[in-house]
KESENU-376942 format. One record per residue (C-alpha): residue number from 1; residue in one letter; x, y, z. Coordinates in steps of 0.05 Angstrom, whole numbers, plus 5000, padded with zeros to 4 digits. Layout:
BEGIN
[NUM, "a", [X, Y, Z]]
...
//
This chain:
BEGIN
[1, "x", [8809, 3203, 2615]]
[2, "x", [8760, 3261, 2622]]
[3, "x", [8777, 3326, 2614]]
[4, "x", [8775, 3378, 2672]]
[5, "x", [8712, 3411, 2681]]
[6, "x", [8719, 3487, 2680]]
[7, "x", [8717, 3495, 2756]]
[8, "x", [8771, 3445, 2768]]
[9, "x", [8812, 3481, 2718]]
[10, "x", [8791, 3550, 2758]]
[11, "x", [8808, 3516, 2823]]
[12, "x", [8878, 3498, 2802]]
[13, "x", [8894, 3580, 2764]]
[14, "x", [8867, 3608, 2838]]
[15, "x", [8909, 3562, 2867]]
[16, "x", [8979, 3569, 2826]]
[17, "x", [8968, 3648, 2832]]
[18, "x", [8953, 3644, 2901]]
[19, "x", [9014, 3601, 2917]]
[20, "x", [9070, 3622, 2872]]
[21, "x", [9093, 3674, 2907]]
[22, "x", [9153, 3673, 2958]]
[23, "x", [9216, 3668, 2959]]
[24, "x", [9284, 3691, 2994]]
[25, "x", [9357, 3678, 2983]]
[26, "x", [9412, 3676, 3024]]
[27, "x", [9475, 3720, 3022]]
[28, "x", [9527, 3696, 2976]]
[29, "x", [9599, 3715, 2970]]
[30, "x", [9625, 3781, 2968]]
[31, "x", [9681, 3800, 2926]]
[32, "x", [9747, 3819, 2967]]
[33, "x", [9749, 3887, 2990]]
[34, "x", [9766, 3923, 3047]]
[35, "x", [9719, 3922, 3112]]
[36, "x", [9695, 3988, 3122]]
[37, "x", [9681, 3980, 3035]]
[38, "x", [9612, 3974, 3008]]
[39, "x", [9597, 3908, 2975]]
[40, "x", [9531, 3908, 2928]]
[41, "x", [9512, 3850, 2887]]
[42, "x", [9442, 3829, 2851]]
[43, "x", [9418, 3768, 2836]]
[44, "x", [9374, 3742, 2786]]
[45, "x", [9340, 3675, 2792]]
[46, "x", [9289, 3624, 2769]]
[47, "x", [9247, 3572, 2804]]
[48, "x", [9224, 3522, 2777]]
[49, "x", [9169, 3507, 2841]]
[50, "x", [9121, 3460, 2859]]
[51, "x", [9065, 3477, 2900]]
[52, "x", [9024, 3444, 2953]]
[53, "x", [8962, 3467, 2990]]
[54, "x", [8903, 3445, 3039]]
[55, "x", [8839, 3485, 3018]]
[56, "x", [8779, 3487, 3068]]
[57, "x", [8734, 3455, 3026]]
[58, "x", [8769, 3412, 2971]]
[59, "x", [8824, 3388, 3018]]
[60, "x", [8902, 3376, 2990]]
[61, "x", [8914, 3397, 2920]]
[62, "x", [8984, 3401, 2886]]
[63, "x", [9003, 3440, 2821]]
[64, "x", [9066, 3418, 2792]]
[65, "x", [9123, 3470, 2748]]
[66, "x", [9107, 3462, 2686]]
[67, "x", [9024, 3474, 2692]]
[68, "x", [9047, 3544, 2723]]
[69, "x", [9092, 3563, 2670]]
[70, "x", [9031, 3547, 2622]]
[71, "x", [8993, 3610, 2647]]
[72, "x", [9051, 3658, 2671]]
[73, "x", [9040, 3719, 2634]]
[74, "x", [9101, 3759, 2664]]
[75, "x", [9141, 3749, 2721]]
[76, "x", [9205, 3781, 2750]]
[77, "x", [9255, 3742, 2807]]
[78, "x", [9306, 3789, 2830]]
[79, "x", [9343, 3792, 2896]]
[80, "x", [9393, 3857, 2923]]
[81, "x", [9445, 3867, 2979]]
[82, "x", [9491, 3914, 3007]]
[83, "x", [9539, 3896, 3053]]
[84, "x", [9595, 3937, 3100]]
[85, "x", [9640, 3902, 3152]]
[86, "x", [9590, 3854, 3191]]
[87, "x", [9527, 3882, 3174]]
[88, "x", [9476, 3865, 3106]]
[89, "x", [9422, 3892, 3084]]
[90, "x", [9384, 3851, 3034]]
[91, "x", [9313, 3853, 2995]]
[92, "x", [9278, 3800, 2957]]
[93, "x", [9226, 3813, 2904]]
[94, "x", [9183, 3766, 2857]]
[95, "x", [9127, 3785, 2822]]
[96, "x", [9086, 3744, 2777]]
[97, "x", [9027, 3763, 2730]]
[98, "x", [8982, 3689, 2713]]
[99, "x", [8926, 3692, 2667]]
[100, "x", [8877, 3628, 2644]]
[101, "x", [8813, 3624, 2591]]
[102, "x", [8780, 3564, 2587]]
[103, "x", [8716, 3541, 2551]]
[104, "x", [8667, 3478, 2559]]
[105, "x", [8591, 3453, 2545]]
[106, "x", [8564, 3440, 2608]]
[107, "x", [8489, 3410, 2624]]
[108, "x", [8459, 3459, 2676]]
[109, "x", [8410, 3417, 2726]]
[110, "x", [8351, 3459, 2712]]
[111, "x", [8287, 3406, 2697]]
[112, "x", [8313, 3356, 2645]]
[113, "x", [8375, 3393, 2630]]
[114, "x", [8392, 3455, 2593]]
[115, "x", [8461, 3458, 2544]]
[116, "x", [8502, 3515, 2570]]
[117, "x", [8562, 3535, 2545]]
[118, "x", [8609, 3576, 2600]]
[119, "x", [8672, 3614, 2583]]
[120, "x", [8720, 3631, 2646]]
[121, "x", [8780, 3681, 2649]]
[122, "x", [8817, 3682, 2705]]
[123, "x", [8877, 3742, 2723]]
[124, "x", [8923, 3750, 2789]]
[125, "x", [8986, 3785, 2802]]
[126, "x", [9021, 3769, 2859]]
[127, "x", [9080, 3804, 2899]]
[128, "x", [9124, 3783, 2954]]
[129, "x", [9175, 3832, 2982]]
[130, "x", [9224, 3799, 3032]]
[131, "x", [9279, 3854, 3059]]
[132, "x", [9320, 3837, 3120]]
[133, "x", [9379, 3857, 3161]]
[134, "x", [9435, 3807, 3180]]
[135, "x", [9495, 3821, 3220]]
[136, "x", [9553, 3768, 3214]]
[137, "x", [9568, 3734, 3286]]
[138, "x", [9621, 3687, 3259]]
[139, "x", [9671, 3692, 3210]]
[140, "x", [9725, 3643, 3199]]
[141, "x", [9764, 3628, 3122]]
[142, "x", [9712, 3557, 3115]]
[143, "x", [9652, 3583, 3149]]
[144, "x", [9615, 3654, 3159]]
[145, "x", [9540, 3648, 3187]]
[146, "x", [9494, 3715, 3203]]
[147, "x", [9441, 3730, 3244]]
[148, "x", [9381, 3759, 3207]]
[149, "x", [9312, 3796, 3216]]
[150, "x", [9263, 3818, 3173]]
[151, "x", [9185, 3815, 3152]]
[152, "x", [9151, 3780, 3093]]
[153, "x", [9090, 3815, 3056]]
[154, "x", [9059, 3769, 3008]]
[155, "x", [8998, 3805, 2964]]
[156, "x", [8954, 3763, 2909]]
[157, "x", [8904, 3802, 2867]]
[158, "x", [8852, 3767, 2834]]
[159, "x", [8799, 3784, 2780]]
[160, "x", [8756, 3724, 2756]]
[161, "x", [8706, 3730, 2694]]
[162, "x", [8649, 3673, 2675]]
[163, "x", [8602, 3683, 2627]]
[164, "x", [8545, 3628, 2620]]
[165, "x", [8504, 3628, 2564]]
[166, "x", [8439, 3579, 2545]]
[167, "x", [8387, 3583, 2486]]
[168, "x", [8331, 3590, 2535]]
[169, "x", [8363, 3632, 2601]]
[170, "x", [8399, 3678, 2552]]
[171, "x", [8468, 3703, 2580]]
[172, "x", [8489, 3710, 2652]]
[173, "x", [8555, 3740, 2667]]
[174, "x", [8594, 3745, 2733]]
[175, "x", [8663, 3777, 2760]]
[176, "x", [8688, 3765, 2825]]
[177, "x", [8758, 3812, 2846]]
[178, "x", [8790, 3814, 2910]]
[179, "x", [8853, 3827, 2943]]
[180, "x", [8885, 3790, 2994]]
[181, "x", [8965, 3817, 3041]]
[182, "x", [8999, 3789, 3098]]
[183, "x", [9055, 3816, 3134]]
[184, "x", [9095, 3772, 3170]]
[185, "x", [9166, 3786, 3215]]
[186, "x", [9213, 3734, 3209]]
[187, "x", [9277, 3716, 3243]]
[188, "x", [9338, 3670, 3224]]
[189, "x", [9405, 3648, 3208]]
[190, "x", [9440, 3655, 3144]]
[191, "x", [9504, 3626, 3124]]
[192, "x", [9563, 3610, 3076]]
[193, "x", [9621, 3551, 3078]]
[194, "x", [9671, 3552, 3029]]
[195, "x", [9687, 3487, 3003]]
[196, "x", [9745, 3516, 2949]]
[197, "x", [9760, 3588, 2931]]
[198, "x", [9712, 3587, 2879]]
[199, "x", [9662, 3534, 2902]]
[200, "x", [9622, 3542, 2961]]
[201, "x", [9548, 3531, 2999]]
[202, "x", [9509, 3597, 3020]]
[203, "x", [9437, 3564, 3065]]
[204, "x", [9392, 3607, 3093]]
[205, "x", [9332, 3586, 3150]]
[206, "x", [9284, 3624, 3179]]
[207, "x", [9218, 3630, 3214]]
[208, "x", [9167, 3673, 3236]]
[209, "x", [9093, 3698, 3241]]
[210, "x", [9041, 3756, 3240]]
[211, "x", [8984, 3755, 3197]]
[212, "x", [9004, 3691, 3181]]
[213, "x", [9000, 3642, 3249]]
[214, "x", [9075, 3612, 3219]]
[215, "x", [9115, 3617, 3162]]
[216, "x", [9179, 3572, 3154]]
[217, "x", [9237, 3574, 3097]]
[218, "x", [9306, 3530, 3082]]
[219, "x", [9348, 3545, 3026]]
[220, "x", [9416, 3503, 3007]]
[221, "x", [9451, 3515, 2948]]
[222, "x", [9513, 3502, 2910]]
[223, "x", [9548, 3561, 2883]]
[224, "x", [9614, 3578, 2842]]
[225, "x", [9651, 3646, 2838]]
[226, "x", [9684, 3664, 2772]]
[227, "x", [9727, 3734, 2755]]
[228, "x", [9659, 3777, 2772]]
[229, "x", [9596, 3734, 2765]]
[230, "x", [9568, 3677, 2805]]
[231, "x", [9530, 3617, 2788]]
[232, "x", [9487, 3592, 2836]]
[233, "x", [9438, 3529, 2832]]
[234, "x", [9403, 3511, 2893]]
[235, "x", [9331, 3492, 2925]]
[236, "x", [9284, 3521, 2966]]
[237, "x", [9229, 3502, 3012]]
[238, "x", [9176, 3553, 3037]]
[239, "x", [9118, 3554, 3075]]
[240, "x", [9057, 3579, 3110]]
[241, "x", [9009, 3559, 3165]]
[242, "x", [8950, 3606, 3152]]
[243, "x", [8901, 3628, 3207]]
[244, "x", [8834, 3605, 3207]]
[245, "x", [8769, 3634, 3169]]
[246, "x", [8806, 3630, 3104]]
[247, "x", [8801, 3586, 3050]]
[248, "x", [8874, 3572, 3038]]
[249, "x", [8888, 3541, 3106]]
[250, "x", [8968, 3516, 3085]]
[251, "x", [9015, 3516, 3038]]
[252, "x", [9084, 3499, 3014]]
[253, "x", [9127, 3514, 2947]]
[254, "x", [9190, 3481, 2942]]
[255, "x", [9237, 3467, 2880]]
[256, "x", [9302, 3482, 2845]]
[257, "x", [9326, 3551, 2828]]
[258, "x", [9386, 3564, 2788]]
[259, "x", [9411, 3646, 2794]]
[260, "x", [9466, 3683, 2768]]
[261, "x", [9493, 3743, 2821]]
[262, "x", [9534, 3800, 2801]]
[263, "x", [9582, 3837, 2852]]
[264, "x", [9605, 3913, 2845]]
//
């Protein structure tokens, strides 16, 4: 097999950074206290994501888990609530900071060929911030489900350095930067249904649109309550419909995320 020329390899680092950012999780159990109490809790996850994507000009592509955790530099999943009586209020942050250098001997078209040898260094940071507010419309001991409304932001920052250099051209060097936010409000329907006291199944669906023309998200997990900390393992599907003139027309991450939530 041949390896991956350099702008293949750059296609697929614009791509993860591009993609690998959004995420939301639904409310999960609160610990008994009164209703007119505060309940706060935080939750700390991972997702291990696969992403999917139609790009104007080079079609579908997909970037599996483990070529993203290959150039994550830093990256932070965090989610927070705070809940009284029926109402929530909840946020959702990831950030992620991806970084890739690659090298290769390439044959530039110029006559019969001149040897050129090209480095590339690609950084992004990415941010999504997902807050919402839910309100609880049914509550019974097996099954509470809440109304929610919110906005997305997703931001990607990108700085891409090549530097080509030949015996007889000498050395060229080029950057390209740019930044790229959509805000998006969103509406949906959260839930929880208790299967034991300690086991239960939190979901979360929602949908909306903005700068985006639609984004879509289901999340299912499986989670289990001990004295004061939660385990939670789960998966997630989100997406996005961009508008045209871009060239990220679609995408879609989806994967299993395993979390840990603790309640004071």
């Amino acid at each position: 097999m041949q390896p991956d020329p350099p702008t293949s390899r750059l296609a697929r680092s614009l791509l993860a950074a591009a993609l690998l950012t959004a995420s939301s999780s639904p409310a999960l159990a609160a610990d008994a206290k009164g209703p007119d109490d505060w309940h706060f809790d935080a939750l700390l996850y991972g997702w291990a994501a696969g992403i999917g994507a139609d790009l104007q000009r080079s079609g579908a592509a997909w970037i599996g888990f483990a070529r993203l955790v290959d150039d994550l530099d830093m990256a932070f999943m965090g989610a927070f609530g705070a809940s009284k009586d029926k109402w929530r209020f909840a946020a959702d942050i990831l950030y992620m900071d991806l970084s890739e250098k690659d090298s290769a001997t390439l044959t530039v078209p110029i006559g019969s060929g001149i040897p050129a040898s090209v480095n590339v260094q690609v950084e992004l940071k990415a941010w999504i911030l997902d807050p919402n507010v839910q309100y609880r419309f049914y509550d019974t001991d097996k099954l509470q489900l809440s109304a929610l409304a919110g906005a997305r932001y997703l931001s990607i920052e990108g700085d891409v350095n090549e530097v080509v250099t030949t015996s007889s051209l000498g050395r060229v060097a080029r950057e390209v930067d740019g930044t790229k936010r959509w805000w998006d409000g969103v509406v949906g329907v959260s839930g929880q249904y208790n299967l034991t006291k300690r086991w239960y199944v939190p979901f979360l669906a929602d949908v909306g649109t903005g700068d985006s023309r639609l984004t879509w998200q289901v999340v299912a997990a499986l989670g289990y309550h001990f004295d004061s900390v939660d385990a939670v393992f789960g998966y997630r599907h989100l997406a996005w419909d961009f508008k045209g003139g871009g060239s990220l027309e679609d995408l879609f991450v989806t994967g299993p995320y395993v979390g840990v939530k603790f309640s004071f």
